[in-house]
C-alpha positions in Angstrom: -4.0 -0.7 -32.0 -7.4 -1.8 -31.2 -7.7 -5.1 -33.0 -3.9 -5.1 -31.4 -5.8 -4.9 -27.3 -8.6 -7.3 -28.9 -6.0 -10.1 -30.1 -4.0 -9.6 -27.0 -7.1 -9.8 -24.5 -8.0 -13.0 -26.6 -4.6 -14.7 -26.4 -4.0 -14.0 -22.5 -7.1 -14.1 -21.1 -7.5 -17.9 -20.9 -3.8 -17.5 -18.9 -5.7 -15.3 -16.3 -8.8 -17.5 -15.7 -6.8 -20.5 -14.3 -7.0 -18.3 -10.7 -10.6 -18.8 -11.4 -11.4 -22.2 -12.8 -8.4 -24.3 -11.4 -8.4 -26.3 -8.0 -4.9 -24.9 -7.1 -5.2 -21.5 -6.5 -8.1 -22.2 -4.1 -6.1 -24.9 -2.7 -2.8 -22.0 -1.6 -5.2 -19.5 -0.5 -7.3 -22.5 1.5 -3.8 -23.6 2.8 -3.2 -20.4 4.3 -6.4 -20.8 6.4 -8.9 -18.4 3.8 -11.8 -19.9 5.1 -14.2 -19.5 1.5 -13.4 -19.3 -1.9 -14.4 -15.5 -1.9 -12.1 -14.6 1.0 -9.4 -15.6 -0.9 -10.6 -14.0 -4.4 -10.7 -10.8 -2.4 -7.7 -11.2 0.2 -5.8 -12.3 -3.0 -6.8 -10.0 -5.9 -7.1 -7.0 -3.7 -3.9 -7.7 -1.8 -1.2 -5.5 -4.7 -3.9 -2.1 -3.1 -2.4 -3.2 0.2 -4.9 -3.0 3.0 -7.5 -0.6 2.3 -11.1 -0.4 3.2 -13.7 -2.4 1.8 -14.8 0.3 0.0 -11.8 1.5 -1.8 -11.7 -2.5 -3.1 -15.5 -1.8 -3.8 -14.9 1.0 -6.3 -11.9 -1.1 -7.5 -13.8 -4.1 -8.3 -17.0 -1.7 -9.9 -19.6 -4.5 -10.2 -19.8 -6.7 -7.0 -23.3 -6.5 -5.4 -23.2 -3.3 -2.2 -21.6 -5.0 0.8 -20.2 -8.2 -1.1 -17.1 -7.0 -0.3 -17.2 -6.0 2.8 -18.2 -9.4 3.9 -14.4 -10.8 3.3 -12.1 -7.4 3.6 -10.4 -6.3 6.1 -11.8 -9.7 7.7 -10.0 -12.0 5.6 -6.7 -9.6 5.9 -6.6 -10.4 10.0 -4.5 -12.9 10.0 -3.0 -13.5 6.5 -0.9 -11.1 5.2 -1.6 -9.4 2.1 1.5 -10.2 0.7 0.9 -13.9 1.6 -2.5 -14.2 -0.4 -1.1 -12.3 -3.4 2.0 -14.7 -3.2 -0.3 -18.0 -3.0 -2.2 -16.9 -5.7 0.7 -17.0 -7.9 2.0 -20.1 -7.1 -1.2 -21.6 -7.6 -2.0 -20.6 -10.6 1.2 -21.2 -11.8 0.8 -24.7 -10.4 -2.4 -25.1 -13.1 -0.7 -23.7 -15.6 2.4 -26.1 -15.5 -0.5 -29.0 -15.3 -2.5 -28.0 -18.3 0.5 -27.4 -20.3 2.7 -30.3 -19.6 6.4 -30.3 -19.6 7.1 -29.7 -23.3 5.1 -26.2 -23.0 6.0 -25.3 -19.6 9.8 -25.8 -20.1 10.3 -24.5 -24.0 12.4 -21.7 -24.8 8.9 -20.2 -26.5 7.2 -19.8 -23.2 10.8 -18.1 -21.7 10.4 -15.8 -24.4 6.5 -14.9 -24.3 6.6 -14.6 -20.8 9.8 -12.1 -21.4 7.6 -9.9 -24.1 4.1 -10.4 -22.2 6.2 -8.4 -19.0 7.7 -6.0 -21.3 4.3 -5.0 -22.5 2.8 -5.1 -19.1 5.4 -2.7 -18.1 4.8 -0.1 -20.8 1.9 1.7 -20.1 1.0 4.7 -17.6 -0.3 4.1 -14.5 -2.5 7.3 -14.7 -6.2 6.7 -13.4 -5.3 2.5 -13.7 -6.0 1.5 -9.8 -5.3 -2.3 -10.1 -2.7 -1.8 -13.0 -0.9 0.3 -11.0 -1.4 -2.3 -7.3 -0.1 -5.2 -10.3 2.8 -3.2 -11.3 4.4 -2.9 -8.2 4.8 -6.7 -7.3 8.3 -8.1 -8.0 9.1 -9.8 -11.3 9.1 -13.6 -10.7 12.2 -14.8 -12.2 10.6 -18.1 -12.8 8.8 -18.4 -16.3 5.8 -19.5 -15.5 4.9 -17.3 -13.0 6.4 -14.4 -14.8 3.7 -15.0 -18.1 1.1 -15.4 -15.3 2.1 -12.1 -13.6 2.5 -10.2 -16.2 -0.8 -11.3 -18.5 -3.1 -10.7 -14.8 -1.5 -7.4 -15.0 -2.6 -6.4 -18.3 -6.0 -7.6 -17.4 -6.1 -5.6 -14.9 -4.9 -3.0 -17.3 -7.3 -3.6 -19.5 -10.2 -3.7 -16.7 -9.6 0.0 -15.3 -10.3 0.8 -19.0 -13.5 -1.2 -19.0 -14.6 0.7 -15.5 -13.7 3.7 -17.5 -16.1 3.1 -20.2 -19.0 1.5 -18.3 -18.1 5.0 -16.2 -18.7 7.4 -19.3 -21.8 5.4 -20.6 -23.3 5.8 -16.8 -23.5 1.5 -17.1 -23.1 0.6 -13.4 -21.6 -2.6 -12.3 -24.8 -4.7 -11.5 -26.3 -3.4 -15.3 -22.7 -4.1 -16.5 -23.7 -8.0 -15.5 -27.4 -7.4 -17.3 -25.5 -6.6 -20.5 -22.7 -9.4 -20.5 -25.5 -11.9 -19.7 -27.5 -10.4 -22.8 -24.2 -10.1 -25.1 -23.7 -14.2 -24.1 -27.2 -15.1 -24.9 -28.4 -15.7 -21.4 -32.3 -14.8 -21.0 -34.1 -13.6 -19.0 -30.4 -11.9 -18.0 -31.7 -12.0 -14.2 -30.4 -15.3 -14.5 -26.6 -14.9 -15.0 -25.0 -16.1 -12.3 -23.4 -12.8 -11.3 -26.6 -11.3 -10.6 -29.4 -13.9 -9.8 -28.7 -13.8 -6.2 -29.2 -10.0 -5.6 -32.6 -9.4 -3.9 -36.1 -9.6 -6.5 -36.9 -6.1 -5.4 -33.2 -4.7 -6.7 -33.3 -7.0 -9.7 -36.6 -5.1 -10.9 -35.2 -1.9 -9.8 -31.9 -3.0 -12.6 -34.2 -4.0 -15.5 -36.7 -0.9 -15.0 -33.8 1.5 -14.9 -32.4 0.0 -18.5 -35.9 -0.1 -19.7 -36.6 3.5 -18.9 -33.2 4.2 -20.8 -34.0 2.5 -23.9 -30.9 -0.3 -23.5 -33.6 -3.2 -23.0 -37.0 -3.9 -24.1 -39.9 -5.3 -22.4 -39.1 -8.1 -23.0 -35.6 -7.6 -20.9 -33.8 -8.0 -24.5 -30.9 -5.3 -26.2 -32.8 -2.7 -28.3 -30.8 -1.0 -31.0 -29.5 1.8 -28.4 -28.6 -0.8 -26.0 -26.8 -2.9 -28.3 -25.2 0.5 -29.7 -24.4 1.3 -26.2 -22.8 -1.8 -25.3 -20.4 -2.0 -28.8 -19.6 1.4 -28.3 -18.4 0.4 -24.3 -16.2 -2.5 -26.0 -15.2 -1.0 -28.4 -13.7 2.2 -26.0 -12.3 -0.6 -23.8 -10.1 -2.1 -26.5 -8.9 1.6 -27.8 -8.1 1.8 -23.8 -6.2 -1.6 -23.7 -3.9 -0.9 -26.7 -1.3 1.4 -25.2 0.7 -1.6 -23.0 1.5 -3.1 -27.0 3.1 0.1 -27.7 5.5 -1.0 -25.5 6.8 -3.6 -28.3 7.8 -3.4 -31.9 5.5 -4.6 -35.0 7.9 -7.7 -34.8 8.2 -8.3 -31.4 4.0 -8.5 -31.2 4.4 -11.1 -34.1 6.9 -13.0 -32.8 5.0 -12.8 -29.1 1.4 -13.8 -31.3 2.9 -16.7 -32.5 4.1 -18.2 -29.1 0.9 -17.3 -27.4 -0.9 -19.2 -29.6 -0.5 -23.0 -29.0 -0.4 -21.8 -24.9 -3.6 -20.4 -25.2 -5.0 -23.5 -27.5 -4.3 -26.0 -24.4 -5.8 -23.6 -22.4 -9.2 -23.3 -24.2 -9.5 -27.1 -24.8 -9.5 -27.4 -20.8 -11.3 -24.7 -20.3 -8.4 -23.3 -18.3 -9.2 -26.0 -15.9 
């Protein structure tokens, strides 16, 4: 069931990242008066927790910088609802995904029936230990079929990232060296660079790279050694045996069948760069 999680995360993920790299999502949770793009990423992701403390959304979240989220929640929760950021977020990123795809995509039978089998899966697994699963899961199933395949793939990305906290947990990666390692797994050197972590203070960024150094993951010259590039297979390769039990959910011909309509979604998707 790995290679099952891996082909699934591959398939679904560009679905996900049009809440990220589309204007209409921003433009909902703008609409309802989020004053920044990160009050309504917080307000809006957080919002299936309901409205707990920074910190709890902290821990949820695992690699944002200390008191990056506290900057936005419970601020941005004041005066929008949580329900209402959670609900704009859905319609806009079903908004981008009706653009990208176009008419013929949107309104086939195939998408229906992907969205249908992407919900059954998302609904198959235990909630056990899965915070933002288990927040995802306990939204109402849009009966409209966009946002149903949107719904449903977030949810098993959020599935999928309590797993990866999991791992990066068990490996003692924390979230900031969780950034140093995804730069260095994309290519990006010096990894102090990646956009995730560049902004953190000089002092903290040398604190990051010495602590990976002393461990053996990096070298001098802030590159993977063999441990570290051990160490970070080993964390992917725990996060995809952690992703596969949602599949379980459908038959060997049902996950065919769902493969096969996935696939020209997803192809639109990566040609636009989910934009």
């Amino acid at each position: 069931m790995t290679n099952t999680a891996r082909r699934m995360h591959e398939l679904l993920e560009p679905i996900c990242m049009v809440s990220f790299a589309s204007d209409e999502c921003n433009e909902e949770l703008a609409a309802l008066g989020h004053r920044s793009y990160w009050d309504g990423y917080f307000a809006s992701r957080a919002a299936p927790l309901g409205r707990v403390p920074a910190e709890v959304v902290h821990a949820a979240f695992y690699n944002f910088a200390d008191g990056e989220v506290a900057r936005h929640i419970p601020s941005a929760w004041e005066t929008i609802p949580p329900e209402a950021s959670v609900a704009a977020r859905r319609r806009g990123s079903a908004a981008s995904l009706r653009r990208i795809l176009g008419d013929e995509l949107t309104g086939s039978p195939g998408l229906a029936r992907a969205a249908d089998l992407t919900t059954q899966a998302a609904a198959s697994a235990p909630t056990a230990g899965r915070m933002m699963y288990a927040g995802m899961r306990t939204l109402p199933v849009p009966n409209d079929p966009v946002e149903r395949l949107w719904q449903s793939a977030t949810t098993l990305r959020e599935h999928r990232g309590d797993g990866h906290i999991a791992a990066l947990v068990g490996a003692r990666i924390g979230g900031a060296e969780a950034h140093v390692l995804a730069a260095l797994e994309m290519g990006i050197h010096p990894p102090e660079s990646f956009g995730r972590v560049h902004h953190l203070p000089k002092r903290r960024l040398a604190a990051i790279m010495a602590g990976l150094r002393e461990r053996g993951i990096v070298d001098v010259d802030g590159r993977f050694t063999d441990a570290g590039r051990e160490t970070k297979d080993r964390i992917e390769a725990l996060t995809d045996e952690l992703a596969a039990a949602p599949y379980e959910g459908l038959s060997a011909a049902e996950f065919d069948e769902l493969v096969t309509l996935l696939e020209p979604i997803t192809a639109r998707l990566v040609a636009t760069g989910s934009e």
